[in-house]
C-alpha positions in Angstrom: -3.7 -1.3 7.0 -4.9 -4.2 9.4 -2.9 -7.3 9.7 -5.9 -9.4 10.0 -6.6 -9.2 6.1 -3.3 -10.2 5.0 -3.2 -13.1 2.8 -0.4 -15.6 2.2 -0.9 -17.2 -1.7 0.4 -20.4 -2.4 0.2 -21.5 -6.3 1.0 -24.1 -8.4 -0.6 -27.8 -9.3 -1.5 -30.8 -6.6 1.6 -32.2 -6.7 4.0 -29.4 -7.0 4.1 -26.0 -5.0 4.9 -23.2 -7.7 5.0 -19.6 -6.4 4.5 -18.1 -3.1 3.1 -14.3 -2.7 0.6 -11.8 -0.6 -2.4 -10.0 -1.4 -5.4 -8.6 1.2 -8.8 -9.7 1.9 -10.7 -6.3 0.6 -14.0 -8.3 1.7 -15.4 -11.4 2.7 -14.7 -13.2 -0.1 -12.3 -11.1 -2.5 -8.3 -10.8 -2.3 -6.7 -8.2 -4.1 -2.7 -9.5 -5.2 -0.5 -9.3 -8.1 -1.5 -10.9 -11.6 1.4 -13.0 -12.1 1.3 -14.7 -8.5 -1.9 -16.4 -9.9 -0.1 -17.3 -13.1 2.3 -19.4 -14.7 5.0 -17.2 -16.1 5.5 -19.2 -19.6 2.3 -19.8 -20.7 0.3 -17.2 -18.9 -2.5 -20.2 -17.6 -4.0 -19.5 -14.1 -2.1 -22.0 -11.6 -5.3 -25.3 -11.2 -4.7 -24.9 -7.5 -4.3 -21.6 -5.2 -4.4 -21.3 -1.6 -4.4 -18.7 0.9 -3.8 -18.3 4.6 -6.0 -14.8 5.5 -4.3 -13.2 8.7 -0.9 -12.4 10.4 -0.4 -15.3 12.3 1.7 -13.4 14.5 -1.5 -11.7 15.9 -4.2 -13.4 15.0 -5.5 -16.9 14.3 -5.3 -17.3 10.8 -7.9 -18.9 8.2 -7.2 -21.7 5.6 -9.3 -21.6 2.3 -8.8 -22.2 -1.8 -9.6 -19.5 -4.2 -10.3 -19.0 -7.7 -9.3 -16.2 -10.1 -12.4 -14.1 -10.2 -10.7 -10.8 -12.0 -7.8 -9.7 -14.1 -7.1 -6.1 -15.4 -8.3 -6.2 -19.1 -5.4 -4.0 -20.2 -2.7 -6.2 -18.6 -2.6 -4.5 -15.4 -0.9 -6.6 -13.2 -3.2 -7.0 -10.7 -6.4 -9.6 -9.7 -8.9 -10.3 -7.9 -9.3 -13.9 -6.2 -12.7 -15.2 -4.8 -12.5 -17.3 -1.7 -14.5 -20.9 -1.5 -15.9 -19.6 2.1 -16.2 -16.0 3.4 -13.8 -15.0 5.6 -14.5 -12.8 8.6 -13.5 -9.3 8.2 -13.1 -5.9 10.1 -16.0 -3.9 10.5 -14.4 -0.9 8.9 -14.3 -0.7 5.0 -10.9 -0.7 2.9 -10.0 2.8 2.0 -8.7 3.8 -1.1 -6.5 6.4 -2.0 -4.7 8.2 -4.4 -1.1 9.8 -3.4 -1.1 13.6 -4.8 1.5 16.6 -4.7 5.3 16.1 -5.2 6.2 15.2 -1.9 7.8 11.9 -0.8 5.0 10.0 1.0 5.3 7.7 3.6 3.9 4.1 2.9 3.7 0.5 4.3 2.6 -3.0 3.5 2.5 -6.7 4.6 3.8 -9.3 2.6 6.2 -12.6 2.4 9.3 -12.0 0.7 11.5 -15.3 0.4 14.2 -13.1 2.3 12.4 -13.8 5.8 12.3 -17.4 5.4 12.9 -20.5 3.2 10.7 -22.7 4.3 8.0 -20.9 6.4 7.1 -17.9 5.0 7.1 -15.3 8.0 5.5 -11.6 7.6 7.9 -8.4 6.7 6.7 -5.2 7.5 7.2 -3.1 4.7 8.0 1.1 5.0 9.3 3.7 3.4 8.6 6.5 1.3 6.8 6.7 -2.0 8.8 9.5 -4.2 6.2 10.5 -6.8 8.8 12.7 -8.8 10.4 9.5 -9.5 10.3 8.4 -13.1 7.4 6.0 -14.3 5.8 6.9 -10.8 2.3 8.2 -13.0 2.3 4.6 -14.4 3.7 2.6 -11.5 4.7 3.6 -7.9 8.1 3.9 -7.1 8.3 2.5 -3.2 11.9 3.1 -1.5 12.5 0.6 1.4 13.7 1.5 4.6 14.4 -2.2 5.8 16.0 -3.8 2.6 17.5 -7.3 2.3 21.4 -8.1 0.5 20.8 -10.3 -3.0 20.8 -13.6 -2.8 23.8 -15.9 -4.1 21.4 -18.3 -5.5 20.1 -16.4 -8.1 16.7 -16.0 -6.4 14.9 -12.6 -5.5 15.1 -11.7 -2.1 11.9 -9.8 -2.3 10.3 -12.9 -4.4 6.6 -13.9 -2.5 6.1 -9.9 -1.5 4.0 -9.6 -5.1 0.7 -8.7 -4.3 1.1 -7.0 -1.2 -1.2 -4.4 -0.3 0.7 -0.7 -0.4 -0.6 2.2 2.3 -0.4 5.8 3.0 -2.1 7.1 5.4 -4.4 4.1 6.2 -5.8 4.1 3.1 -4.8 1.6 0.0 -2.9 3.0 -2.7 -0.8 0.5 -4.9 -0.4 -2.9 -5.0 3.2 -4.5 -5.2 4.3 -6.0 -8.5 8.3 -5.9 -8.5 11.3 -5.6 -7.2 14.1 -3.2 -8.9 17.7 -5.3 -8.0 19.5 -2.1 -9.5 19.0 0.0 -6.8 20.7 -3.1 -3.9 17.5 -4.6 -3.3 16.2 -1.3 -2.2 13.3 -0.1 -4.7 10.1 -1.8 -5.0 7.5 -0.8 -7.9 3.4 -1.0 -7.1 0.6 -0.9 -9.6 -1.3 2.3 -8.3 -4.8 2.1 -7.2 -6.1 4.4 -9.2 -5.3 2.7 -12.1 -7.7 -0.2 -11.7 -10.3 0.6 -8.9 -12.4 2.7 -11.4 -12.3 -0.3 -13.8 -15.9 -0.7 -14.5 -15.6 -4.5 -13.9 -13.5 -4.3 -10.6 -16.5 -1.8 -9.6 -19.0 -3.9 -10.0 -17.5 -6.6 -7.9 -17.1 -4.3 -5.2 -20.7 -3.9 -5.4 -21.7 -7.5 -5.1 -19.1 -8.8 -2.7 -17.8 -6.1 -0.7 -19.7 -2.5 0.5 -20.1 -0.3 -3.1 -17.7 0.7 -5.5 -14.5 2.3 -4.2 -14.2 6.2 -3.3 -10.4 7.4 -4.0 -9.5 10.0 -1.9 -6.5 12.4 -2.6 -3.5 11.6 -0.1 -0.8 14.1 0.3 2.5 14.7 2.7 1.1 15.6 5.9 2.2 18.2 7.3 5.1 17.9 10.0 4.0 18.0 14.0 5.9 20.0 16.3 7.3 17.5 19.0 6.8 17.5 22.8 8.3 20.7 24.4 10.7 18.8 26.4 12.1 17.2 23.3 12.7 20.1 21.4 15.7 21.5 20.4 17.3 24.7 21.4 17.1 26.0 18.0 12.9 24.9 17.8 12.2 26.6 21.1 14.1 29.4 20.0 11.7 29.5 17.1 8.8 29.1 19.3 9.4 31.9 21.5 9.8 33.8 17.9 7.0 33.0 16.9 5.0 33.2 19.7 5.8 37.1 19.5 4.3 37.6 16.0 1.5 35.1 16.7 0.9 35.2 19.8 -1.6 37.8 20.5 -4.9 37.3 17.8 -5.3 40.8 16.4 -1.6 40.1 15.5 -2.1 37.0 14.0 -5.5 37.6 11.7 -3.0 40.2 10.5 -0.3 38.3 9.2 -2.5 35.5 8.0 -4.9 38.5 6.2 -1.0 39.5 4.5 -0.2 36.1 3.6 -3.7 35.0 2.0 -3.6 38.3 -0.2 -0.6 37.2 -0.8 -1.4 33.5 -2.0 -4.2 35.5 -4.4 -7.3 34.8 -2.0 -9.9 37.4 -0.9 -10.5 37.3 2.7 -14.0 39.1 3.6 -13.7 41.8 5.9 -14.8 41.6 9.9 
C-alpha cells in the first residue's frame, strides 16, 4: 500500500457535487474504485463530470486531474476502472495482487475518505483490521472487520459513505476493493469486492497491458506465521518455553530428529542422509 496512489473521487454534474469516494492509481493513467462512486444511483448513468485528487496530502503533494470511465465489470461487479486526462507520476514498484487463502483471519488495510473524518474537507482514514474468510459471503465478497470504527450518524447519512473504492491490502499486496458498509454490525464491518474476482477479467487484462506493466499475477496470501518478540519483552511463561525448547531443539542431531518424526508424521518422505 503506498499513500502516494491514493485517489480522492469527486462526482456529480458542473453545477452540483454528487458523491465523494477513493480508489488507487494502479498506473499512470488507470484508477481502480468502486462501480457505483462513478454512477448515479437511480438511473445507473456515469456522473458527466469526475475528478480526482491522486496522493495523501498529508505526505505528499497531491495532483488534480478529470477522468473518464474506461471499465466496468461486465457481470455487475462493482468495481471500475477510470482513465486519467494526464498521467500521473507513479512509484517505481508495480501494484501487487493477491489473493487471501487458508481459514485464518488476515490482517488488512486501506486508504480512503469516509464522510466520518470530515464534512467539508474530506481528510484520509487509515483503515485496519482483519479479514475473517470463514465469514459468510466471504468467497463472493470480503468480509473486513474494522479495528478503528465510527458511531452512526443522526442524520441518516453513512459514516463510512466516500470510503467506496478504497483499495484493500494484506501483506502489501492488493486484494479487494471496498464496496459497503454493513450498519448491523455498529458501523464495524465493511464488505470488499475480491481481487480475484475481476483481475483475470479478460478486458481488465488487457488494459493492464496497454496502460500499466502486463496483466496481473495473483499470488496466494495467507496468515503469517507469528514472530517471537524481543527476549527482553517476553513473558515468563515464553522464556519458559524457550528454555523448553531449546532442550529438544537445541542440539541439530536432536532436531533433524524430531522434524524427521513430525514430517513422517504429516505423510512426507524425507530422503535419508
Amino acid at each position: 500500500m503506498d499513500p502516494r496512489r491514493l485517489a480522492l473521487i469527486l462526482t456529480g454534474t458542473p453545477q452540483e457535487r454528487r458523491s465523494v469516494g477513493s480508489g488507487y492509481l494502479i498506473a499512470p493513467r488507470l484508477v481502480l474504485t468502486a462501480r457505483h462512486v462513478v454512477e448515479d444511483r437511480d438511473t445507473r448513468a456515469e456522473w458527466p463530470q469526475i475528478q480526482i485528487r491522486v496522493g495523501h496530502p498529508g505526505e505528499v503533494s497531491t495532483v488534480r486531474t478529470k477522468v473518464s470511465v474506461l471499465w466496468r465489470h461486465p457481470q455487475d461487479l462493482d468495481v471500475a476502472l477510470l482513465l486519467t486526462d494526464d498521467p500521473v507520476e507513479v512509484p517505481d514498484s508495480p501494484v501487487r495482487w493477491g489473493r487471501p487463502v487458508g481459514k485464518a483471519p488476515l490482517p488488512y488495510e486501506g486508504l480512503g475518505f469516509p464522510l466520518a473524518t470530515s464534512e467539508e474537507e474530506r481528510e484520509v482514514e487509515h483503515l485496519r483490521g482483519v479479514l475473517p474468510l470463514l465469514s459468510s459471503g466471504s468467497r463472493a465478497r470480503y468480509v473486513l472487520d474494522q479495528d478503528p470504527a465510527p458511531d452512526h450518524r443522526t442524520d441518516g447519512r453513512k459514516a463510512w459513505g466516500g470510503a467506496s473504492g478504497a483499495a484493500v491490502f494484506c501483506d502489501d499486496h492488493l486484494v479487494g476493493v471496498v464496496i459497503e458498509d454493513n450498519q448491523s454490525y455498529g458501523n464495524r464491518r465493511l464488505r470488499a469486492s475480491p481481487a480475484h474476482a475481476f483481475v483475470q477479467e479478460s478486458e481488465f487484462e488487457s488494459l493492464l497491458r496497454q496502460y500499466a506493466d502486463g496483466p496481473p499475477q495473483l499470488v496466494n496470501i495467507g496468515a503469517s506465521l507469528p514472530k517471537a518478540r524481543p527476549p527482553a519483552d517476553r513473558t515468563p511463561a515464553e522464556q519458559a518455553l524457550e528454555l523448553a525448547l531449546w532442550h529438544f531443539l537445541g542440539d541439530p542431531k536432536v532436531c533433524s530428529v524430531h522434524a524427521r518424526s513430525l514430517a513422517g508424521e504429516l505423510g512426507y518422505q524425507v530422503p535419508a542422509d
